[in-house]
Every structure is written in structure tokens, then in C-alpha cells.
N, C-alpha and C positions, 0 to 999 in steps of 0.2 A: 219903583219897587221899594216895597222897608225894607229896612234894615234884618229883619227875622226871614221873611221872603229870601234875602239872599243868602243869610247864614243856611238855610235849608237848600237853596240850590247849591250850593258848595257842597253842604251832606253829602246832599243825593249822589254826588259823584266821586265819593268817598273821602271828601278833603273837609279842611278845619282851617276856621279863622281865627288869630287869637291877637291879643291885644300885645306887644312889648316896647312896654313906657308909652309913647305917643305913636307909634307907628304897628299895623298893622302886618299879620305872618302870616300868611296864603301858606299852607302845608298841603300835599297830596302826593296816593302814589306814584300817577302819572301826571303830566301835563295837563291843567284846565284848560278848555276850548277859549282861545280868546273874548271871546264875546264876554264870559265869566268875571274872566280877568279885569276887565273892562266895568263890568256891574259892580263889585267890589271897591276897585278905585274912583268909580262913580258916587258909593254910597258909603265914603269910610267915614265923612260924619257921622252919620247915624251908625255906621257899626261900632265907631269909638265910643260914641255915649251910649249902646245899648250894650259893650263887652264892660264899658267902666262903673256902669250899675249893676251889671249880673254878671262878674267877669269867669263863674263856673256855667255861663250857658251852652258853649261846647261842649260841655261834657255831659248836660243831663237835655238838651238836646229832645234827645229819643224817649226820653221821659216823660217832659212837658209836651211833646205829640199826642205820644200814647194817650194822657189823658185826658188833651183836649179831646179827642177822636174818640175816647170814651164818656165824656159829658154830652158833646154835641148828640151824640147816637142813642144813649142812655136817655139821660132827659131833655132829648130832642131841642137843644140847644143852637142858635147861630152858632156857625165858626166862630166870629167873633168873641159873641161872648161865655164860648166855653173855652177862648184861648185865654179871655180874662181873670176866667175863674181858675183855670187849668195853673196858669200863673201864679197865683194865690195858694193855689198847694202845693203847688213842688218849689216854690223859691221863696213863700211865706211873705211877700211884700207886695203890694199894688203894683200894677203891670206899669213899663214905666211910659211915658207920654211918648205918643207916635208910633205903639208898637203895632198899629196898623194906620195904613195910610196909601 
């Protein structure tokens, strides 16, 4: 699973990943099902290098969905590479390597 894969199943279950100093902060209102918990500390490489390149991805998140979902469907775009381009406008930089895998 990447590293955005997981940030998004975290969402979905109302929680947030965030980066402090080298170590990662699992927030939510309830308890994540272990298996979560588990994904996370499986892939905090990749969440460390993909929170320490964009470390406001938590929070626009919902943003960067939205628009892939509206390039992909708009101009009939892969997932992929409307998440490419989705990237490219709401965080104004080249998506960063391995943000799908």
C-alpha cells in the first residue's frame, strides 16, 4: 500500500497522520481497528518522506481528492494521472516519487 493509500484510509475513518520531528502521530476520535494501526507502522517510510515533502497534506487532503475526481471524470483522465496533475494544482510542485506504487 503507498503511502497516500494509507493517509486516505486513516481519513476515511476520521483520523490524521501527522509528522513530529521523526516520528509519526496516529490522531483519531475513536480507536483504529488494528489492522490500521498495523498499515501505518508498516509504511511510515513512506509516510515520513511523503508528510516531510508536503507536510500540509493532512489538511487539504479533501482538496487534492476532490480534484483528482474532478479531472479523472472531467477530462476522462486515469486515476493516476489526474492525481498527478490533481497534485500540481493544489500543492503547485511535481508529485513526489512513489506517490503511487
Amino acid at each position: 500500500m503507498s503511502a497516500l493509500a494509507v493517509l486516505r484510509t486513516v481519513h476515511a475513518e476520521g483520523g490524521t497522520v501527522s509528522l513530529d520531528g521523526g516520528n509519526l502521530r496516529l490522531r483519531a476520535p475513536a480507536p483504529l481497528p488494528p489492522a490500521i494501526v498495523s498499515t501505518v507502522r508498516a509504511e511510515k517510510p513512506g509516510l515520513v518522506h511523503l508528510l516531510t515533502g508536503c507536510p500540509d497534506l493532512p489538511d487539504r487532503l479533501d482538496e487534492f481528492e476532490e480534484r483528482a475526481a474532478i479531472l479523472q471524470f472531467d477530462a476522462h483522465l486515469s486515476r493516476s494521472e489526474a492525481e498527478r496533475r490533481a497534485w500540481a494544482d493544489v500543492f503547485g510542485t511535481a508529485p513526489p516519487e512513489g506517490l503511487h506504487r
